[in-house]
C-alpha positions in Angstrom: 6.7 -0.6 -5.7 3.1 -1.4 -6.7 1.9 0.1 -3.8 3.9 3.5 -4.2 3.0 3.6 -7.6 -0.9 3.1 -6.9 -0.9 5.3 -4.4 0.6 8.3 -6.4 -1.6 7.5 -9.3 -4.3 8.2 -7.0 -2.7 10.8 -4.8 -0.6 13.1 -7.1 0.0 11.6 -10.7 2.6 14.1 -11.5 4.6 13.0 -8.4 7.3 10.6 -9.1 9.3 8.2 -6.6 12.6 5.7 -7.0 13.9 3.6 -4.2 17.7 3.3 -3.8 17.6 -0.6 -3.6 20.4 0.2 -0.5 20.0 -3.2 1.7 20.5 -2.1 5.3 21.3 -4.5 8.1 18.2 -5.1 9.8 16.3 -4.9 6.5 13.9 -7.4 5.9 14.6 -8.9 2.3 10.8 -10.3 2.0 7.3 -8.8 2.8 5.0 -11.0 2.5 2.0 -11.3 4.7 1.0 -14.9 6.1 -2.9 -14.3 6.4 -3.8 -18.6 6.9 -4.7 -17.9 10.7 -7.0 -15.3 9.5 -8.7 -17.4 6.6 -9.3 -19.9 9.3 -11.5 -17.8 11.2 -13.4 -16.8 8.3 -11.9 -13.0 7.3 -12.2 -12.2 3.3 -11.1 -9.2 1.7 -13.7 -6.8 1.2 -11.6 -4.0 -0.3 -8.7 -4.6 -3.0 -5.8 -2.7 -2.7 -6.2 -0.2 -5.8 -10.0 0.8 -4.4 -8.3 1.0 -1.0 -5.6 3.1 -1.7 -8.6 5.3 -4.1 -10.3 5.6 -0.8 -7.4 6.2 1.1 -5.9 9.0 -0.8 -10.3 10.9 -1.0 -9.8 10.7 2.7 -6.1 12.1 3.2 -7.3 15.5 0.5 -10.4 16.0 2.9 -8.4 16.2 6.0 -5.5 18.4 4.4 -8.6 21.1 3.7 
């Protein structure tokens, strides 16, 4: 949801979204990325989510053009 929600502040403010909360079967409950393996080979972050959705969503309106 804080992903949707940053991404339409960014993309189209006036948009609005809702989710059913309808649990299919073959639905995973929990998202929740495991990044240890790639911590242990040295990767950091070098974009937080907000900025990257920012940047995501300046990318998508030059393509639509």
């Amino acid at each position: 949801r804080d992903a949707v929600q940053l991404f339409i502040d960014h993309y189209n403010p006036k948009a609005s979204f809702s989710f059913s909360n309808e649990v299919r079967k073959g639905d995973p409950l929990y998202w929740q990325a495991d990044v240890s393996k790639l911590k242990s080979i040295g990767f950091e972050p070098g974009v937080v989510l907000s900025e990257g959705l920012k940047k995501y969503t300046t990318w998508l309106r030059v393509e639509e053009k």
